[in-house]
CHARMM internal coordinates of N, CA and C (Angstrom, degrees):
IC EDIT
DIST 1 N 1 CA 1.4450
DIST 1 CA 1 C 1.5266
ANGL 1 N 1 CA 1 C 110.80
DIST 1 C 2 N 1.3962
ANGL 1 CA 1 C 2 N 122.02
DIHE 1 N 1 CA 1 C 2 N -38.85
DIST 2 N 2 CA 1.4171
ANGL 1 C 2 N 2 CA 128.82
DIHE 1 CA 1 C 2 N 2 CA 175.66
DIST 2 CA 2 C 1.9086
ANGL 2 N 2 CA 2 C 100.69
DIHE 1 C 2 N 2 CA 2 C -48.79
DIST 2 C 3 N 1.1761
ANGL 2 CA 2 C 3 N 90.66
DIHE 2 N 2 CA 2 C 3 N -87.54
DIST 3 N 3 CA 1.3390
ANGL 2 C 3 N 3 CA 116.71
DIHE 2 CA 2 C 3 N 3 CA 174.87
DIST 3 CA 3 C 1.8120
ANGL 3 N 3 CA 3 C 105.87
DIHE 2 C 3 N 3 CA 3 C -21.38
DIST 3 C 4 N 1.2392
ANGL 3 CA 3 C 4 N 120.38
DIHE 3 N 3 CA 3 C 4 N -27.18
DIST 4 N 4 CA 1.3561
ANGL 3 C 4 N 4 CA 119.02
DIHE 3 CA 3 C 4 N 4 CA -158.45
DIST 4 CA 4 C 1.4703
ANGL 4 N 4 CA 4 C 91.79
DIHE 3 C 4 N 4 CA 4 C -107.84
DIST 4 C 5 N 1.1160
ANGL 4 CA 4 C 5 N 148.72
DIHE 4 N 4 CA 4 C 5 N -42.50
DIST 5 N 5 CA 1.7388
ANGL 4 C 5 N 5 CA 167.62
DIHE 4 CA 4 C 5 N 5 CA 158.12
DIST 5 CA 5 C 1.4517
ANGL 5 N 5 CA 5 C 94.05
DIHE 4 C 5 N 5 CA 5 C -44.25
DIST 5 C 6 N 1.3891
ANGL 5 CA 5 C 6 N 147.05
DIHE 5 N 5 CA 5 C 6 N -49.64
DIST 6 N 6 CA 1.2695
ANGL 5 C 6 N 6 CA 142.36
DIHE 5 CA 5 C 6 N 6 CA -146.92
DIST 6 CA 6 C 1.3494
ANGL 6 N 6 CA 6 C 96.43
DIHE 5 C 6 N 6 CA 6 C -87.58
DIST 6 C 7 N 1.5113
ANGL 6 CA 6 C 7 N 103.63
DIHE 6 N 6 CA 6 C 7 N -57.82
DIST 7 N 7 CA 1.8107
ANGL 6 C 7 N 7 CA 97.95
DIHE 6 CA 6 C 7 N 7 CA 168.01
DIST 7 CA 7 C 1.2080
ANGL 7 N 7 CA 7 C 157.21
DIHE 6 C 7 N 7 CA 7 C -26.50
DIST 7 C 8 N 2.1062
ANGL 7 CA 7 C 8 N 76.76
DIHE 7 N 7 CA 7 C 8 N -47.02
DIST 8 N 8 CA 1.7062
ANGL 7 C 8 N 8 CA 107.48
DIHE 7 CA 7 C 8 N 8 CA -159.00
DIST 8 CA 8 C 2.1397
ANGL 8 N 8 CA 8 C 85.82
DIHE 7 C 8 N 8 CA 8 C -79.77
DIST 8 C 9 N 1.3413
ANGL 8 CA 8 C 9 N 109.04
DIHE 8 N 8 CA 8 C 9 N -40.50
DIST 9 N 9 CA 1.7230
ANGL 8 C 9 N 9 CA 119.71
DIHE 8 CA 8 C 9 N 9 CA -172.53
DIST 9 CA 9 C 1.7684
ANGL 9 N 9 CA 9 C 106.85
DIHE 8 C 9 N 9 CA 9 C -69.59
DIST 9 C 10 N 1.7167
ANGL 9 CA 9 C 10 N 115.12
DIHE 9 N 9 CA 9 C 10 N -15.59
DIST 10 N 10 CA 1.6283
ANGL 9 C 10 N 10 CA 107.29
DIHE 9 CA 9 C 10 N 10 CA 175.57
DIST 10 CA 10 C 1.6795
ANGL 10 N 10 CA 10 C 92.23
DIHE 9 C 10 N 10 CA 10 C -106.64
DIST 10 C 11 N 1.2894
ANGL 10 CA 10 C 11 N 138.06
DIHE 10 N 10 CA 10 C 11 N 2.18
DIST 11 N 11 CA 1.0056
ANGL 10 C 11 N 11 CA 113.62
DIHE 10 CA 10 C 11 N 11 CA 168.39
DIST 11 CA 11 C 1.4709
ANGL 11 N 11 CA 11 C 116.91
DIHE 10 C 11 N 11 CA 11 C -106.53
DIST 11 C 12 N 1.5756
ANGL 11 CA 11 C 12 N 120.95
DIHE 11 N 11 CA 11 C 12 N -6.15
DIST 12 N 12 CA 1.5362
ANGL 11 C 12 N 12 CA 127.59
DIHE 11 CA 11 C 12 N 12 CA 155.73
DIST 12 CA 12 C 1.7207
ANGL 12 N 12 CA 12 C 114.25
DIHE 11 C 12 N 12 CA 12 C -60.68
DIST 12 C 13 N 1.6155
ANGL 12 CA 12 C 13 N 104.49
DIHE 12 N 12 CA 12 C 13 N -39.87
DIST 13 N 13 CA 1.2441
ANGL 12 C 13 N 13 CA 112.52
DIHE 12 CA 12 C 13 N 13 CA -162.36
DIST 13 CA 13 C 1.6580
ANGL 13 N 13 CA 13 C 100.70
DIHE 12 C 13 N 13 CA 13 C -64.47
DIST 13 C 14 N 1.3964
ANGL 13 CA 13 C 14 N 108.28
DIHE 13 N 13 CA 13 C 14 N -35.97
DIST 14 N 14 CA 2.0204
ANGL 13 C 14 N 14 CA 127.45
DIHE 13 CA 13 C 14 N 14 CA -155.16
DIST 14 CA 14 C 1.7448
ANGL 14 N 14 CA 14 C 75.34
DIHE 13 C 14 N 14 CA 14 C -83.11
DIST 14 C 15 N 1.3364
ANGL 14 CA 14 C 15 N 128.40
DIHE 14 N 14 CA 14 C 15 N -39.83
DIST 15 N 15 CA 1.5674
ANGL 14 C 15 N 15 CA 109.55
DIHE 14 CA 14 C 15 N 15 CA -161.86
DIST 15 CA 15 C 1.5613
ANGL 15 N 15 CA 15 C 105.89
DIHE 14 C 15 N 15 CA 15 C -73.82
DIST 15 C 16 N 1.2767
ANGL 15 CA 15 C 16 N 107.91
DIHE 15 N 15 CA 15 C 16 N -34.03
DIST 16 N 16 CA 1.3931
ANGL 15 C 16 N 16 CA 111.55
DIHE 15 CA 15 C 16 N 16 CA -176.11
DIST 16 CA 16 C 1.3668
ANGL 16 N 16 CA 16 C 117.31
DIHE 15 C 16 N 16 CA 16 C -58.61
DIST 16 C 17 N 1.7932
ANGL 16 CA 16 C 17 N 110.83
DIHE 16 N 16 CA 16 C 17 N -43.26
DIST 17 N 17 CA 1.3819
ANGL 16 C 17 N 17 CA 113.86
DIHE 16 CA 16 C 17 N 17 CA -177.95
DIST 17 CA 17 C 1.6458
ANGL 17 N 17 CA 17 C 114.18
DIHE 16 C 17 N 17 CA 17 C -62.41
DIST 17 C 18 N 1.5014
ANGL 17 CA 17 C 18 N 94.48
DIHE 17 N 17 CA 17 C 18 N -45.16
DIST 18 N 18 CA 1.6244
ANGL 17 C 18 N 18 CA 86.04
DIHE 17 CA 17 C 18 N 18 CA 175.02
DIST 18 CA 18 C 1.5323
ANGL 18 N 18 CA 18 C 125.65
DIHE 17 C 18 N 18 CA 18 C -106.34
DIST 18 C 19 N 1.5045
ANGL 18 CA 18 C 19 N 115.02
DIHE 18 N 18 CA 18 C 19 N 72.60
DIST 19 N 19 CA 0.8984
ANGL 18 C 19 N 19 CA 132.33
DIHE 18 CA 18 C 19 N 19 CA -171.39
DIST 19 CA 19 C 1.3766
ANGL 19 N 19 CA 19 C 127.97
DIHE 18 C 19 N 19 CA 19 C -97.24
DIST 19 C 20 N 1.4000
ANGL 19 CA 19 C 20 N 97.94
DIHE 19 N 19 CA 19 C 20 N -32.86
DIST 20 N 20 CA 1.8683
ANGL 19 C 20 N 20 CA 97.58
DIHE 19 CA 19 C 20 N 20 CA 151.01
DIST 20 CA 20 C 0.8839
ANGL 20 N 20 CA 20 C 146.34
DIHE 19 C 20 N 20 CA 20 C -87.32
DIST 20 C 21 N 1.7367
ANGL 20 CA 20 C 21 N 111.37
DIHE 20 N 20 CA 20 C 21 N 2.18
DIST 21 N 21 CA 1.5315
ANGL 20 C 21 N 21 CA 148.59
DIHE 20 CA 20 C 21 N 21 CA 164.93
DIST 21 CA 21 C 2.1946
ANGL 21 N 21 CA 21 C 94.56
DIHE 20 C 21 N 21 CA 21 C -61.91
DIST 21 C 22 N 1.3495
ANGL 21 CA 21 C 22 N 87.88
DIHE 21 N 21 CA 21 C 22 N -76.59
DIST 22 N 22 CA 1.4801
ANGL 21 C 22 N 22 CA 106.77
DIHE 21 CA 21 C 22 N 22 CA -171.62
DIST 22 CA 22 C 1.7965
ANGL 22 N 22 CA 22 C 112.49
DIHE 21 C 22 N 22 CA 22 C -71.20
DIST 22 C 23 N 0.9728
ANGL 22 CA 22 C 23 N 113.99
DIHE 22 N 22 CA 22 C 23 N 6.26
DIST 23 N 23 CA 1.6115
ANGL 22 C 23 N 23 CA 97.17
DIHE 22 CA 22 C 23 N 23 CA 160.07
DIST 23 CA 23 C 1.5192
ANGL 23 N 23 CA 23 C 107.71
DIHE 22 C 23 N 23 CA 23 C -114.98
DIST 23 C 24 N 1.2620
ANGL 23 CA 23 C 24 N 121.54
DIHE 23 N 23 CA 23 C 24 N 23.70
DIST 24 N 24 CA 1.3463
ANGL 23 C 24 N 24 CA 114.25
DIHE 23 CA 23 C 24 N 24 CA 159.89
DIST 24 CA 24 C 1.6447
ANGL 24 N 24 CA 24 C 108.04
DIHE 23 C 24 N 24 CA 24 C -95.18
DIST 24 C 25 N 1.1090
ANGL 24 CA 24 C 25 N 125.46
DIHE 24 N 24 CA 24 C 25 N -23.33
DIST 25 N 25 CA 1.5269
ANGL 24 C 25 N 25 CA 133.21
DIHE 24 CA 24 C 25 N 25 CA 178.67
DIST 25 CA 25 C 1.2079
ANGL 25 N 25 CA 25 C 108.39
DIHE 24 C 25 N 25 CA 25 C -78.93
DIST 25 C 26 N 1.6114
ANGL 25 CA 25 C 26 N 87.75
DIHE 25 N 25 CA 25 C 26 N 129.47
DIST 26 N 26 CA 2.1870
ANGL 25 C 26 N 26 CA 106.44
DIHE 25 CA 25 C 26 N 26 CA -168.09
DIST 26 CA 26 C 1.5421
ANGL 26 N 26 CA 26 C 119.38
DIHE 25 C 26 N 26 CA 26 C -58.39
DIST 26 C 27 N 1.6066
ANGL 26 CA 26 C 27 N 107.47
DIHE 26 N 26 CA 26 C 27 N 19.80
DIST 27 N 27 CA 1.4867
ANGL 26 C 27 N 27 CA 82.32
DIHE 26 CA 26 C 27 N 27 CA 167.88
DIST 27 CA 27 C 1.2638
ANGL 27 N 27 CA 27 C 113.08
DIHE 26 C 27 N 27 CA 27 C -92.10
DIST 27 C 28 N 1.4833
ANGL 27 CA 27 C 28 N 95.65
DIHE 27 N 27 CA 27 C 28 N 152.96
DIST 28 N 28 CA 1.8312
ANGL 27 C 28 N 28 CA 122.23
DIHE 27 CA 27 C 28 N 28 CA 158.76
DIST 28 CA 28 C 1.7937
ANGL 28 N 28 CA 28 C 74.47
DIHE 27 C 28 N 28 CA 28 C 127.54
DIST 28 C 29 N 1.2031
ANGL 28 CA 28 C 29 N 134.90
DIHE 28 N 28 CA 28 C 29 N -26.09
DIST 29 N 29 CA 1.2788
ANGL 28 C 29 N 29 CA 125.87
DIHE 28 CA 28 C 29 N 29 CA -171.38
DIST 29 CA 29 C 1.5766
ANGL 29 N 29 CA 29 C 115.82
DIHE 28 C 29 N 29 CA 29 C -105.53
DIST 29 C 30 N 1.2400
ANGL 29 CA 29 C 30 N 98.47
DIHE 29 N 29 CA 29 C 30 N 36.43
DIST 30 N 30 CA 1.8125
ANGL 29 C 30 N 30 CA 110.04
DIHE 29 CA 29 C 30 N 30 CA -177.33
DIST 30 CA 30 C 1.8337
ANGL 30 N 30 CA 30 C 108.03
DIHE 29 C 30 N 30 CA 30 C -82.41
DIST 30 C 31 N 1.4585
ANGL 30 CA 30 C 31 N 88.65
DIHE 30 N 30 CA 30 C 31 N 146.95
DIST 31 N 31 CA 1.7890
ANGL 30 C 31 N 31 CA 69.75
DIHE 30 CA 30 C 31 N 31 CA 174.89
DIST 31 CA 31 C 1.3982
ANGL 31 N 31 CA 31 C 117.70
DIHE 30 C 31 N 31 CA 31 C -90.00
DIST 31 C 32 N 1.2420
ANGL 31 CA 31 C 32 N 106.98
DIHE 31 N 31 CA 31 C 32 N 162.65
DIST 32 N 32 CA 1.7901
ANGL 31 C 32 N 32 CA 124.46
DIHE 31 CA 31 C 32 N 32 CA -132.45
DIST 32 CA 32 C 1.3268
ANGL 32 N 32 CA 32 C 131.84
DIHE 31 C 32 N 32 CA 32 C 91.14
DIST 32 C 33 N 1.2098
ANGL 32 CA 32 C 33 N 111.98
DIHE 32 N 32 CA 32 C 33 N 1.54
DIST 33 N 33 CA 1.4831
ANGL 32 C 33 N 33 CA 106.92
DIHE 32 CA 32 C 33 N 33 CA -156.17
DIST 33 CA 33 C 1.6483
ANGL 33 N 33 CA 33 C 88.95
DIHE 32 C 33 N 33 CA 33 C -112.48
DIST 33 C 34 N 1.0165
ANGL 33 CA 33 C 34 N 140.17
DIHE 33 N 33 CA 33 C 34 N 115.75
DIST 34 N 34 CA 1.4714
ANGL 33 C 34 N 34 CA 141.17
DIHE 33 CA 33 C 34 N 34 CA 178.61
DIST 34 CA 34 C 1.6321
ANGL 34 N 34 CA 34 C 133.07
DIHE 33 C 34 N 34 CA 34 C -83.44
DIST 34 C 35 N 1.4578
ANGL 34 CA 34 C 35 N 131.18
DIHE 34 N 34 CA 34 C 35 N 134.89
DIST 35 N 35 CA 0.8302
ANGL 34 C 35 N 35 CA 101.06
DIHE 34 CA 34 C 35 N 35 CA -170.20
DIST 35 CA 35 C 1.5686
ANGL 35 N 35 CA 35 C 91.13
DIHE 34 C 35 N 35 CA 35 C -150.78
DIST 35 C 36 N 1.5719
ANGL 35 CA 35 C 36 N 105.46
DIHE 35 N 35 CA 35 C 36 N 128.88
DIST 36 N 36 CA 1.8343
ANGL 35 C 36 N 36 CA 106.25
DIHE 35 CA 35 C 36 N 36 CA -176.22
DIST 36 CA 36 C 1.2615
ANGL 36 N 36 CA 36 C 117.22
DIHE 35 C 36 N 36 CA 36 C -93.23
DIST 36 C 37 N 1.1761
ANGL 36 CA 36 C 37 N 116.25
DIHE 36 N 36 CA 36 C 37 N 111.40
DIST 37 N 37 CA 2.0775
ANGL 36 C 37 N 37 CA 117.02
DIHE 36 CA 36 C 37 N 37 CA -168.80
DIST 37 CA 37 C 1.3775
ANGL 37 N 37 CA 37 C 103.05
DIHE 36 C 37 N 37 CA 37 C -89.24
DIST 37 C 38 N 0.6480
ANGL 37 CA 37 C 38 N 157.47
DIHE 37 N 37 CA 37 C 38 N 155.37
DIST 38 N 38 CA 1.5934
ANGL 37 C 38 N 38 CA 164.24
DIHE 37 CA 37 C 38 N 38 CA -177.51
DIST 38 CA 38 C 1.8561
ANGL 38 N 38 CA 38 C 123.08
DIHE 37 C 38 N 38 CA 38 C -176.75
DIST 38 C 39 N 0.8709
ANGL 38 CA 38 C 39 N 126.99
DIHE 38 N 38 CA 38 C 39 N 123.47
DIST 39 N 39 CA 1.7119
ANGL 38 C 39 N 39 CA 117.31
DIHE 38 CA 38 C 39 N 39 CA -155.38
DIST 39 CA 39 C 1.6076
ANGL 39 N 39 CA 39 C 95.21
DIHE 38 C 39 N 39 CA 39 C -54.76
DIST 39 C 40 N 1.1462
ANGL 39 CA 39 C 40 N 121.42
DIHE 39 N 39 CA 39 C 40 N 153.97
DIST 40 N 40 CA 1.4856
ANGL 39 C 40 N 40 CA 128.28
DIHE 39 CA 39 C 40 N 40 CA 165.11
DIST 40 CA 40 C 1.7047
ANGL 40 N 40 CA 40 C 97.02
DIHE 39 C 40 N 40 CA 40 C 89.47
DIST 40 C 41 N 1.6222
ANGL 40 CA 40 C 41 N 120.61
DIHE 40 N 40 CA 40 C 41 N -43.64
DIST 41 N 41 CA 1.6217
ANGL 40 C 41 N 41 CA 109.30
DIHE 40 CA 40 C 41 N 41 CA -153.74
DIST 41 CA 41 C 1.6583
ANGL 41 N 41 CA 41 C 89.73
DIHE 40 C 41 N 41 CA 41 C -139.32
DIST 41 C 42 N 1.6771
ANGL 41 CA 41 C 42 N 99.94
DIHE 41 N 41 CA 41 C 42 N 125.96
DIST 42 N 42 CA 1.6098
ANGL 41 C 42 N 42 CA 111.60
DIHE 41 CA 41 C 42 N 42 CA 154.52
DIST 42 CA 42 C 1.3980
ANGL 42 N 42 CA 42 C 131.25
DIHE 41 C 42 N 42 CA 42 C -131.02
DIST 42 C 43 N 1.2436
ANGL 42 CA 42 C 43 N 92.34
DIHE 42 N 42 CA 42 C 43 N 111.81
DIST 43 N 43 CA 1.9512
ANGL 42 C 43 N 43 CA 96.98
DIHE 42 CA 42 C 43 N 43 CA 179.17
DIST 43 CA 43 C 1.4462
ANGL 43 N 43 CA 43 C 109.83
DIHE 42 C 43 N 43 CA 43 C -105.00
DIST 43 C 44 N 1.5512
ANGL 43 CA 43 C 44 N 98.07
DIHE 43 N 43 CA 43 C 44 N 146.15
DIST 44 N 44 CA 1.7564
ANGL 43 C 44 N 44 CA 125.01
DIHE 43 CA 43 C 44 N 44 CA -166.39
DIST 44 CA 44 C 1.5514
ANGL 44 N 44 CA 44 C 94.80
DIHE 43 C 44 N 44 CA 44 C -118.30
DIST 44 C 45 N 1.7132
ANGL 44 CA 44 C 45 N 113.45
DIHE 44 N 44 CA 44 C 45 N 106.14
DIST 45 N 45 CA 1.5642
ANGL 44 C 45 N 45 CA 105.11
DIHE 44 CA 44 C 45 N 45 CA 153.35
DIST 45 CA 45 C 1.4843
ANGL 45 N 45 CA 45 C 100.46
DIHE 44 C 45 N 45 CA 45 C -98.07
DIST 45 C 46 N 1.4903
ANGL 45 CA 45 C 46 N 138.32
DIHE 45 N 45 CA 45 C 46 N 124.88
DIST 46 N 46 CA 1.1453
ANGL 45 C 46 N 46 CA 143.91
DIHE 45 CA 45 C 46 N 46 CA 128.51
DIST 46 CA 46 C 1.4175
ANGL 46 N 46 CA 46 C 131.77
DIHE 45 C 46 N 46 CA 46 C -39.03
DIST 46 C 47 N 1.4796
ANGL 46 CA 46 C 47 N 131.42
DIHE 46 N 46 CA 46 C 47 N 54.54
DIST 47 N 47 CA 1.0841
ANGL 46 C 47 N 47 CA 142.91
DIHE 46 CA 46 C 47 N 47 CA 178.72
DIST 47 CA 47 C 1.6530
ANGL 47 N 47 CA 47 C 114.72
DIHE 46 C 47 N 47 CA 47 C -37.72
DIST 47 C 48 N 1.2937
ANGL 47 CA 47 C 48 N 91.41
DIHE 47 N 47 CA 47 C 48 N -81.43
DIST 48 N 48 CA 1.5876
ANGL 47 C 48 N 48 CA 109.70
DIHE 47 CA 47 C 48 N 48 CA -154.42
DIST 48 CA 48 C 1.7506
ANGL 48 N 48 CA 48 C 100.10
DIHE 47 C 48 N 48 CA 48 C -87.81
DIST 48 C 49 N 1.5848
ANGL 48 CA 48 C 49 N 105.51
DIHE 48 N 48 CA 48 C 49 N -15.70
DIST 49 N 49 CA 1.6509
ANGL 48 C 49 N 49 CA 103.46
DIHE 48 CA 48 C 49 N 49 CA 165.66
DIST 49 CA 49 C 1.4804
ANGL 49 N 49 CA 49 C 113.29
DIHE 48 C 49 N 49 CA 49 C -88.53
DIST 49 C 50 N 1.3798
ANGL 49 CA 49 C 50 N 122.62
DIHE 49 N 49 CA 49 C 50 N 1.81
DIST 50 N 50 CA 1.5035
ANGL 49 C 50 N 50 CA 116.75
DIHE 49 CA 49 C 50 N 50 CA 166.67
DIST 50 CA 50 C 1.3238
ANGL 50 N 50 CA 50 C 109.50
DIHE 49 C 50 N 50 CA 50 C -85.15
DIST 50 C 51 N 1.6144
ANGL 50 CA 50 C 51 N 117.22
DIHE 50 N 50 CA 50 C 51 N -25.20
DIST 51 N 51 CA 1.5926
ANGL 50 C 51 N 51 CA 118.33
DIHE 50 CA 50 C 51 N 51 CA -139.45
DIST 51 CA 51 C 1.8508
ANGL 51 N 51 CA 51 C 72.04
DIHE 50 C 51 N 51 CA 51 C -89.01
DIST 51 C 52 N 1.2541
ANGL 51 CA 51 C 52 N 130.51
DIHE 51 N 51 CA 51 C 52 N -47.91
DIST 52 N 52 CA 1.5143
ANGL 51 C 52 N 52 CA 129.67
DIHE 51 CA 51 C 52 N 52 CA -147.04
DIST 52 CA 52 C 1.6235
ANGL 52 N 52 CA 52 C 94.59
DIHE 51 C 52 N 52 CA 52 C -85.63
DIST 52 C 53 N 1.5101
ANGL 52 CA 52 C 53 N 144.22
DIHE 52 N 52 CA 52 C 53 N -3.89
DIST 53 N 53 CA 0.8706
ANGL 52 C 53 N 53 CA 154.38
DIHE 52 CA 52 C 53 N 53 CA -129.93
DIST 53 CA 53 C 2.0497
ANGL 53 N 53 CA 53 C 82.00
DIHE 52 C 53 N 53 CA 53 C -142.85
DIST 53 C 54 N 0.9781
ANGL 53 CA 53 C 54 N 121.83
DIHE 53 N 53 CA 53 C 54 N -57.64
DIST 54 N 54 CA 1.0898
ANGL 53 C 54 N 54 CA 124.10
DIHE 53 CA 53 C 54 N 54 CA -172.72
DIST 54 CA 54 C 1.6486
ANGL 54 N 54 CA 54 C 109.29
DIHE 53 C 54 N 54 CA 54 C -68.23
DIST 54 C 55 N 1.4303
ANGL 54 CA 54 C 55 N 112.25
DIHE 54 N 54 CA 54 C 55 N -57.44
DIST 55 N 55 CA 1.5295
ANGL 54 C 55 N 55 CA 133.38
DIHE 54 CA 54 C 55 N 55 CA 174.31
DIST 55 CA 55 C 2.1393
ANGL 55 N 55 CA 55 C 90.92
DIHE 54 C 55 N 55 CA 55 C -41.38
DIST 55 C 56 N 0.9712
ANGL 55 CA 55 C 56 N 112.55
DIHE 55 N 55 CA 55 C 56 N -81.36
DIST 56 N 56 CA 1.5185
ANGL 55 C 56 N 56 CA 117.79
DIHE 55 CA 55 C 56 N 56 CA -173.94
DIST 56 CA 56 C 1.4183
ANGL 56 N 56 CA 56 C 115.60
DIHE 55 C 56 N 56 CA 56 C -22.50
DIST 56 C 57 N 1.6542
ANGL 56 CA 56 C 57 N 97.56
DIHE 56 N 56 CA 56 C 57 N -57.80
DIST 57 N 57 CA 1.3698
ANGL 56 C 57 N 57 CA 105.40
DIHE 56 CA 56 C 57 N 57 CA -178.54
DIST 57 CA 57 C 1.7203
ANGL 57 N 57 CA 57 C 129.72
DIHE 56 C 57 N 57 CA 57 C -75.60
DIST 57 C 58 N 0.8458
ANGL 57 CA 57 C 58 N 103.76
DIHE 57 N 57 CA 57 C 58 N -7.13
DIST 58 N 58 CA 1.8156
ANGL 57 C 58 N 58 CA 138.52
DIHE 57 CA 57 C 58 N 58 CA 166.37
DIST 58 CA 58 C 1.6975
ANGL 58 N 58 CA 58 C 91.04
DIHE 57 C 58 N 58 CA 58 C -74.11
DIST 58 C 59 N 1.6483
ANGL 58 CA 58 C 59 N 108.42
DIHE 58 N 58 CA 58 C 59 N -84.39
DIST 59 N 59 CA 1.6274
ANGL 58 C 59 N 59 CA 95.91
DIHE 58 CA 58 C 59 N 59 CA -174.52
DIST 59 CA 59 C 1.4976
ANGL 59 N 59 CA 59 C 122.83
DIHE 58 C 59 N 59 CA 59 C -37.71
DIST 59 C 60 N 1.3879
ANGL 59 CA 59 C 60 N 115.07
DIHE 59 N 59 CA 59 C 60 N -39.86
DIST 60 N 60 CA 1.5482
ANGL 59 C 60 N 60 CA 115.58
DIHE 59 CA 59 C 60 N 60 CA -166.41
DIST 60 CA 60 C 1.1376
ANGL 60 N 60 CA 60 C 101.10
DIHE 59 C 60 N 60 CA 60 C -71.34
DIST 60 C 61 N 1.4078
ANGL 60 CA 60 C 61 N 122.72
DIHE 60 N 60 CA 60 C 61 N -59.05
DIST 61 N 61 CA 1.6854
ANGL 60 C 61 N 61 CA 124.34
DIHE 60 CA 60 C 61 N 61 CA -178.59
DIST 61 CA 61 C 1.4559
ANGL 61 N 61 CA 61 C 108.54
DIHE 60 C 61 N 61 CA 61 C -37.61
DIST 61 C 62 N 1.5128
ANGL 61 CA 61 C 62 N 112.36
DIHE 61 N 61 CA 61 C 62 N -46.95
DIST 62 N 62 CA 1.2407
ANGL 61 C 62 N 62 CA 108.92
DIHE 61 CA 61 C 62 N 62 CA -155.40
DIST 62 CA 62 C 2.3989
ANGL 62 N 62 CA 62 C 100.05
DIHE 61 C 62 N 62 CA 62 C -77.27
DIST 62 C 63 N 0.7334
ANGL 62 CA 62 C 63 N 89.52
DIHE 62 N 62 CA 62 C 63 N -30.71
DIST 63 N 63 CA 1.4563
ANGL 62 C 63 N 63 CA 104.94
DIHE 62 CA 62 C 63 N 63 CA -172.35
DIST 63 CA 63 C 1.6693
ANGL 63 N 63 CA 63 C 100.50
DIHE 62 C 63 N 63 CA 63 C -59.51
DIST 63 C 64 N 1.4025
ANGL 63 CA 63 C 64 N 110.04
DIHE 63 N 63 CA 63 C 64 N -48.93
DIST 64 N 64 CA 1.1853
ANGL 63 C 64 N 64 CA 113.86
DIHE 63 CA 63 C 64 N 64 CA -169.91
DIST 64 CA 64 C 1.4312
ANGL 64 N 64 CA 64 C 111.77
DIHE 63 C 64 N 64 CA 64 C -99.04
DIST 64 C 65 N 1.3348
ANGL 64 CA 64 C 65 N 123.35
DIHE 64 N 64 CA 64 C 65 N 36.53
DIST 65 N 65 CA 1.4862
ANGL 64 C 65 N 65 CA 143.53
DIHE 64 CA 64 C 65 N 65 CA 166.36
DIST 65 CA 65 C 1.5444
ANGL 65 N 65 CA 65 C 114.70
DIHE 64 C 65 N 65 CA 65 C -104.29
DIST 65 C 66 N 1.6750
ANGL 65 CA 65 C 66 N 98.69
DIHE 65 N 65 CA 65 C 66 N -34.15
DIST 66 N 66 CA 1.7113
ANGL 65 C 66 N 66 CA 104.37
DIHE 65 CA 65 C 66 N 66 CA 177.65
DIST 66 CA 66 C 1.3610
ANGL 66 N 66 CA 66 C 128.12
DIHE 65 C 66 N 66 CA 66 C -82.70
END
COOR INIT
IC SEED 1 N 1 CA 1 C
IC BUILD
């Protein structure tokens, strides 16, 4: 669990640094991902950026089990 927290806190830290790198890259704006505009109210479902977000994190776990 240590070991798994230390990661999860150098890979927040690495996202933070490159953070103006990574908000130019189209995710959250993939298609599938829905979003209802309406004057006054906007909601963001992230569909297809959870599913590829989920898939990743599955590979890594799984990688770093063997």
């Amino acid at each position: 669990m240590q070991k798994t927290l230390i990661i999860l806190g150098v890979a927040i830290v690495l996202a933070g640094l490159f953070w103006p790198w990574l908000s130019k890259v189209p995710f959250g704006r993939l298609p599938g991902d829905i979003v209802i505009d309406k004057p006054g109210f906007k909601m963001f479902f992230p569909i297809t950026s959870m599913l590829l977000v989920s898939g990743l994190i599955s590979l890594i776990m799984w990688l770093f089990r063997k």
